[in-house]
C-alpha positions as CSV (number, residue, x, y, z in Angstrom):
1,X,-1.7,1.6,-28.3
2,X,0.8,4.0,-27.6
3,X,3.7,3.0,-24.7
4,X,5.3,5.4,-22.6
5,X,7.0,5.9,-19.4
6,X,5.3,6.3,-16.3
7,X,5.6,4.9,-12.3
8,X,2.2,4.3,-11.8
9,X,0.2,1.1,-11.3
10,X,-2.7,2.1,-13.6
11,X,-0.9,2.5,-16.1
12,X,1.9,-0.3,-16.0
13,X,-0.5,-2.9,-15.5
14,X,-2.1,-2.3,-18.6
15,X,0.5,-2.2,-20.2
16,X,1.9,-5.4,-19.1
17,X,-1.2,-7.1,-19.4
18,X,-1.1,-6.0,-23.1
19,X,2.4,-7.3,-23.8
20,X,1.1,-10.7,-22.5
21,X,-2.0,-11.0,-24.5
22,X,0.2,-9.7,-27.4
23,X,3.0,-12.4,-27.0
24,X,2.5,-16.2,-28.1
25,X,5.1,-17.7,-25.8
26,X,7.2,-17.2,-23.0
27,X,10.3,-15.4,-25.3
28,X,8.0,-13.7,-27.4
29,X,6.4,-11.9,-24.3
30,X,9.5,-11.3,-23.3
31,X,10.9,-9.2,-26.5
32,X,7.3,-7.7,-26.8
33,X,7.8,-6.4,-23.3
34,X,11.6,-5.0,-23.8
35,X,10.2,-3.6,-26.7
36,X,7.9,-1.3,-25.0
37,X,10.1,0.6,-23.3
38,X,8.6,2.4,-20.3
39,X,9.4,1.3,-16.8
40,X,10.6,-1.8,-17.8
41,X,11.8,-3.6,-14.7
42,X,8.5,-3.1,-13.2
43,X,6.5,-4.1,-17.0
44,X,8.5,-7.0,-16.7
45,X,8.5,-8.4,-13.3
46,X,4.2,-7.8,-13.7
47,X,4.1,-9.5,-17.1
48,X,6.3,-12.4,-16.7
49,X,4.5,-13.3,-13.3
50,X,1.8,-13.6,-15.8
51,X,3.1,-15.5,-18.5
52,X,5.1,-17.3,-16.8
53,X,2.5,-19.0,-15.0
54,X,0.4,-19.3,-18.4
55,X,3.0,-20.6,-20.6
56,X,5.5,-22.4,-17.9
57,X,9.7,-22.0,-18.1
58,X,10.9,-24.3,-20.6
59,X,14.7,-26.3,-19.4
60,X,16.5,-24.6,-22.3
61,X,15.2,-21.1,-21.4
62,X,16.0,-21.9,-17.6
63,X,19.3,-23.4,-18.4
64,X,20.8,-20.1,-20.5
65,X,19.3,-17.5,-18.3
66,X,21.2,-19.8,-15.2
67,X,24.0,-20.0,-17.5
68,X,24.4,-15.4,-17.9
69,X,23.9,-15.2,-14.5
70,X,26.9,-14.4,-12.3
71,X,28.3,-16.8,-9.9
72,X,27.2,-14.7,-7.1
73,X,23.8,-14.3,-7.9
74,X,23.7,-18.3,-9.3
75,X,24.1,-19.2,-5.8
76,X,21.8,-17.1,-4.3
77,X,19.0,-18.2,-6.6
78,X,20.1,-22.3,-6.5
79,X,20.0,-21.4,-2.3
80,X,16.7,-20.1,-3.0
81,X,15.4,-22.7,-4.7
82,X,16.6,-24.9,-2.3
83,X,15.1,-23.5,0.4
84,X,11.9,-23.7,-1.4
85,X,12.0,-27.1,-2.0
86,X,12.5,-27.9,2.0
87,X,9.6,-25.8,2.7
88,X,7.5,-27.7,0.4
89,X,8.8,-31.2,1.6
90,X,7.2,-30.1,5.3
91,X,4.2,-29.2,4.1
C-alpha cells in the first residue's frame, strides 16, 4: 500500500487502521505509524486510540514519555488525570 499525504478522513483512517493491524505492540505501532509519513498527528492520534486500547500502556512506556515531557505540560496531564480520577470516584 502506498502512503501519502492527505487531510481527509477517508483516507487517514485507512491508513491508521493499517499501521495498527501492521504493528505487534504498542511501540511497534508507533514507529510503523511515524514511518508513514502523511498527516501524522492526525494518523497518530486515530491509530493509537486504537492500539492503545488493544494492547494497553505499559509503566515503562508511560514512565519515559512522562519523563520527555516538559514541566508545563507534565502538570497539565497529572491535573488531568487527576481530575479524571475524581470524576470516576462519583460515579
Amino acid at each position: 500500500m502506498n502512503y501519502y499525504h492527505t487531510e481527509t478522513c477517508k483516507e487517514t483512517v485507512p491508513e491508521a487502521v493499517t499501521a495498527f493491524l501492521e504493528g505487534d505492540s504498542l511501540e511497534d505501532f508507533i514507529r510503523t505509524a511515524v514511518s508513514l509519513g502523511s498527516d501524522l498527528d492526525t494518523l497518530t492520534a486515530i491509530a493509537d486510540s486504537i492500539a492503545e486500547g488493544f494492547y494497553g500502556v505499559s509503566v515503562e512506556l508511560k514512565g519515559e514519555c512522562y519523563h520527555r515531557l516538559p514541566e508545563s505540560l507534565f502538570k497539565v496531564l497529572k491535573g488531568f488525570e487527576e481530575y479524571l480520577k475524581q470524576r470516576k470516584a462519583k460515579d
